[in-house]
KOLLUMPA-767734 format. One record per residue: residue in three letters; x, y, z of N, C-alpha, C, O in turn. Coordinates in nm, 3 decimals, decimal comma, m for minus. Layout:
<atoms>
ATOM  res  n.x  n.y  n.z  ca.x  ca.y  ca.z  c.x  c.y  c.z  o.x  o.y  o.z
ATOM  ALA  X  Y  Z  X  Y  Z  X  Y  Z  X  Y  Z
...
</atoms>
This chain:
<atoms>
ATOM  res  n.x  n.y  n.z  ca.x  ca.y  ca.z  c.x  c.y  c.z  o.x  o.y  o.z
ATOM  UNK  m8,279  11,604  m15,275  m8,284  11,743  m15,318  m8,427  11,798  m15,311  m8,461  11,903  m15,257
ATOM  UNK  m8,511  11,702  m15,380  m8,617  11,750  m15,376  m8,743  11,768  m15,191  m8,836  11,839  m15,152
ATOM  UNK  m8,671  11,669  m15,146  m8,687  11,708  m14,982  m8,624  11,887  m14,904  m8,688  11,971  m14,842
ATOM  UNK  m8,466  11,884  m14,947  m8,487  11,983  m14,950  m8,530  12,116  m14,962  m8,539  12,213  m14,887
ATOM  UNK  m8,553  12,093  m15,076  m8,668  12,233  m15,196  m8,800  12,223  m15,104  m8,869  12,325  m15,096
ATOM  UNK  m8,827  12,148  m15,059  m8,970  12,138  m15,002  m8,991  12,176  m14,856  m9,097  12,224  m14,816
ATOM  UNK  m8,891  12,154  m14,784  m8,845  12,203  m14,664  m8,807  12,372  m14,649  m8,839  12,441  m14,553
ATOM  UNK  m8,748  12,407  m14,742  m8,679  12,508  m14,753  m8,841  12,603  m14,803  m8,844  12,716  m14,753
ATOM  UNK  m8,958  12,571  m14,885  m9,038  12,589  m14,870  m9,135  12,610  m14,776  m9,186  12,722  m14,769
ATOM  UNK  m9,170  12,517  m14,698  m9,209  12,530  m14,592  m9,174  12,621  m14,463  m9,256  12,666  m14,382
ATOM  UNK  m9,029  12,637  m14,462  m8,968  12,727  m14,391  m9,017  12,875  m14,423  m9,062  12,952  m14,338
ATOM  UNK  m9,001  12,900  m14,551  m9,022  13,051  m14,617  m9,187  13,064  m14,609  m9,231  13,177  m14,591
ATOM  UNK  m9,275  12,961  m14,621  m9,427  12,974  m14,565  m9,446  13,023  m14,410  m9,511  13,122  m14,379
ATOM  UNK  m9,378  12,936  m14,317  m9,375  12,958  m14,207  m9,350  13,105  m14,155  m9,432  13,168  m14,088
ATOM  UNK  m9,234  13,147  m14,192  m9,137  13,269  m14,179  m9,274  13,399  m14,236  m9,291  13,504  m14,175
ATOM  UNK  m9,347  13,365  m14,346  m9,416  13,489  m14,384  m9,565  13,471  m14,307  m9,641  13,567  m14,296
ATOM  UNK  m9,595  13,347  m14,259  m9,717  13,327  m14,126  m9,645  13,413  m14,022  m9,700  13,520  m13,997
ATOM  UNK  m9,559  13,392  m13,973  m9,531  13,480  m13,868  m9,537  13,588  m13,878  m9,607  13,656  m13,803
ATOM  UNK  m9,424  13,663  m14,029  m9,432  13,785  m14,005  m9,609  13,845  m14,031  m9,637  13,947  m13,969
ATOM  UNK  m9,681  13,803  m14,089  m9,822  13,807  m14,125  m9,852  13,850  m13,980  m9,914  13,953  m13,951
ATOM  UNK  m9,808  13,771  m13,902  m9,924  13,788  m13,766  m9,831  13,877  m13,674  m9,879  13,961  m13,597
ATOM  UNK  m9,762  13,865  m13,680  m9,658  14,015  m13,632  m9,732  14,152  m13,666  m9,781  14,227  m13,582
ATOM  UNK  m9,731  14,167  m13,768  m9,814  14,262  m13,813  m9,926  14,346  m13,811  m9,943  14,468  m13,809
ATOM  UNK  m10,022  14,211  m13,813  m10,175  14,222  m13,769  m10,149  14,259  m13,611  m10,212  14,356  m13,571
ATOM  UNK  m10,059  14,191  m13,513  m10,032  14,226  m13,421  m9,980  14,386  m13,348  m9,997  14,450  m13,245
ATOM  UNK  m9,910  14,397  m13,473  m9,879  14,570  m13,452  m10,015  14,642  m13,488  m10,036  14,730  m13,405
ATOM  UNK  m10,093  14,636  m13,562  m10,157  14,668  m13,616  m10,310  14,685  m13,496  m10,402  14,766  m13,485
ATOM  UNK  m10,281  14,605  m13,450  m10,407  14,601  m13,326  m10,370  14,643  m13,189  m10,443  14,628  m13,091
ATOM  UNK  m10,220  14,709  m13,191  m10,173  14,776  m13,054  m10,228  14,921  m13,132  m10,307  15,000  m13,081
ATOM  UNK  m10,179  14,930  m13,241  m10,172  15,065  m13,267  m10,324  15,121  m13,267  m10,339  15,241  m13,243
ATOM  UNK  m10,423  15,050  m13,289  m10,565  15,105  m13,289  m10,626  15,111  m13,125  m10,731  15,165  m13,089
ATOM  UNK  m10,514  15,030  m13,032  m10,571  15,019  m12,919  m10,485  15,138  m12,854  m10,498  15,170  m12,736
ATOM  UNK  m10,421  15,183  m12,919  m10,321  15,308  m12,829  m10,423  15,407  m12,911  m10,479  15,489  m12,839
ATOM  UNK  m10,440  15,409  m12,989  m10,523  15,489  m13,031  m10,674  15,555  m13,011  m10,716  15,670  m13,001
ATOM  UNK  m10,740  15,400  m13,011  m10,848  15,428  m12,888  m10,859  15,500  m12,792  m10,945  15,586  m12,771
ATOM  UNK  m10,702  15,443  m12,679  m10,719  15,513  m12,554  m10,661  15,661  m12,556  m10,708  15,760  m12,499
ATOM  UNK  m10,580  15,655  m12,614  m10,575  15,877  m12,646  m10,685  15,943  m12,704  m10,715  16,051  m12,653
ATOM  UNK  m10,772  15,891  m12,829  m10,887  15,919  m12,833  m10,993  15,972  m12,704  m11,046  16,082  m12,692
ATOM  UNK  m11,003  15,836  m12,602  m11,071  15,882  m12,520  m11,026  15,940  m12,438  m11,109  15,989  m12,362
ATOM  UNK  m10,880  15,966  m12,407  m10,850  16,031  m12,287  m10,913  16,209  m12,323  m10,968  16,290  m12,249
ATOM  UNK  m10,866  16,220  m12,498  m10,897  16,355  m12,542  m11,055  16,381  m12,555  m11,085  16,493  m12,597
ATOM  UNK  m11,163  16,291  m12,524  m11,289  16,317  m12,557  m11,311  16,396  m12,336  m11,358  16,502  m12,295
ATOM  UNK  m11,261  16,296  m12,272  m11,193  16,365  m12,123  m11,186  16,450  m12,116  m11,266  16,516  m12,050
ATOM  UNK  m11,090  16,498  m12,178  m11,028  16,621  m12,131  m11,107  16,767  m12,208  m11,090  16,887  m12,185
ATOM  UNK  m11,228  16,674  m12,338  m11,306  16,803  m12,385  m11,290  16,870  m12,484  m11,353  16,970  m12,518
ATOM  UNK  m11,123  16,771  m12,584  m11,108  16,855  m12,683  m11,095  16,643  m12,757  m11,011  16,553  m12,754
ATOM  UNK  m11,204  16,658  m12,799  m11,226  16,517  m12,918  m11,135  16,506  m13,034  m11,113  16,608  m13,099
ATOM  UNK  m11,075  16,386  m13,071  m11,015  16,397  m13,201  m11,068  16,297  m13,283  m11,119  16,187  m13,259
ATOM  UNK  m11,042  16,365  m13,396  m11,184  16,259  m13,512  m11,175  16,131  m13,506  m11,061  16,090  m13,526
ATOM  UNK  m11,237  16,067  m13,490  m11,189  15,867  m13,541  m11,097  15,842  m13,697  m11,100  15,929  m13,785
ATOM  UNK  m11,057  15,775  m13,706  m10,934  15,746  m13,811  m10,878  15,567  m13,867  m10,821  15,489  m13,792
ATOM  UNK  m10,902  15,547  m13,962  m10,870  15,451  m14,007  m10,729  15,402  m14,029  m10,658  15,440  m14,122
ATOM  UNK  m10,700  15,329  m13,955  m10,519  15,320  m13,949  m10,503  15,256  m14,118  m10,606  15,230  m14,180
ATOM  UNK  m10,430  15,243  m14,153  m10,403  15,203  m14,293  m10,305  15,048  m14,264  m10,248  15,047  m14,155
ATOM  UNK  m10,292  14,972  m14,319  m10,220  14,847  m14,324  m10,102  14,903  m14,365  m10,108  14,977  m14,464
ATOM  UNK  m9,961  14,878  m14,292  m9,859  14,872  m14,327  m9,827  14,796  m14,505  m9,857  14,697  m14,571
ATOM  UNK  m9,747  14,925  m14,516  m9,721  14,805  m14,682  m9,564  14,729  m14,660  m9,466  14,766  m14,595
ATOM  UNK  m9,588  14,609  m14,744  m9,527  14,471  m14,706  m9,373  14,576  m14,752  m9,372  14,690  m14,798
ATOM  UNK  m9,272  14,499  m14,723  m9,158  14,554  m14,694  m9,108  14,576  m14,857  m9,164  14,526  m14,954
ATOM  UNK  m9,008  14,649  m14,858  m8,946  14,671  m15,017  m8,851  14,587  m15,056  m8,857  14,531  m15,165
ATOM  UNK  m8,734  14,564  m14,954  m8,654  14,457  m14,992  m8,693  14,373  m14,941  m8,772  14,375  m14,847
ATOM  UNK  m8,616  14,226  m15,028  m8,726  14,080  m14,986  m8,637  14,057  m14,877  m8,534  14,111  m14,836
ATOM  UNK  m8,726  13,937  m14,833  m8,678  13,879  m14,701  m8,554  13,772  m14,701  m8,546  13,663  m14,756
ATOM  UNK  m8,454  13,846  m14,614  m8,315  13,793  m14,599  m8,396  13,650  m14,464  m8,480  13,650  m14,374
ATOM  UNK  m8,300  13,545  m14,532  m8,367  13,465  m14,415  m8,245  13,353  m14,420  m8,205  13,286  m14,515
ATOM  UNK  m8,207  13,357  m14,297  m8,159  13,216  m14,194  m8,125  13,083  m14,330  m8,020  13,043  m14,380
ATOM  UNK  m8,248  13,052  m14,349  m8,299  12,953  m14,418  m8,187  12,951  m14,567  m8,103  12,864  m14,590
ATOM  UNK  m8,212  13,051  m14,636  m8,126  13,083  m14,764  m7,995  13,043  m14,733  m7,933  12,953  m14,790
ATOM  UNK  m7,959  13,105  m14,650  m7,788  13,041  m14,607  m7,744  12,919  m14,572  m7,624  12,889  m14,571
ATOM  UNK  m7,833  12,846  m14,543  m7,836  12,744  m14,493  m7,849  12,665  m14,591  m7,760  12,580  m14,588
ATOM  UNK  m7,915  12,653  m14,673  m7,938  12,595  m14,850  m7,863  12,620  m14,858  m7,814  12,562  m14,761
ATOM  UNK  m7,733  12,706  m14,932  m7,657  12,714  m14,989  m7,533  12,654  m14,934  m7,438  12,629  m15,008
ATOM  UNK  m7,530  12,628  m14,796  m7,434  12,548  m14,716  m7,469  12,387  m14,740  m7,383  12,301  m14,765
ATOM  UNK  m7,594  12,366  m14,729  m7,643  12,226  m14,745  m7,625  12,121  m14,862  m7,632  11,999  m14,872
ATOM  UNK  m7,592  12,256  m14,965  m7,579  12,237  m15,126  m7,389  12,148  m15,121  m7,344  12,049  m15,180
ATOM  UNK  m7,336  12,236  m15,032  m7,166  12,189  m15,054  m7,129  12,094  m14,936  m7,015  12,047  m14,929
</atoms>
């Protein structure tokens, strides 16, 4: 049991590393799309201010996961 609990841990660590870097990942397209419309508009002669993207906030409902269902199958 207690292998389980620990596994099932590890899983839910794993699962929030990813989404973590998912994130940061969106997070660094969006400043790079941003960049480049920036400069296309400094181009074209009409500049738009620089801007601090804000960090997505972490989600509201918790995370449904694979894993949970699977515990509870593992249990019977």
């Amino acid at each position: 049991m207690q292998a389980q609990q620990a596994a099932y841990e590890a899983a839910l660590a794993e699962e929030r590393r990813i989404r973590q870097e998912n994130e940061q990942k969106q997070a660094a397209e969006m400043a790079q799309m941003y960049n480049y419309i920036r400069g296309l508009s400094v181009q074209m002669g009409n500049p738009i201010p620089a801007m601090q993207f804000p960090m997505a906030p972490p989600p509201t409902t918790p995370l449904v996961s694979i894993l949970k269902t699977l515990q509870f199958f593992l249990k019977y």
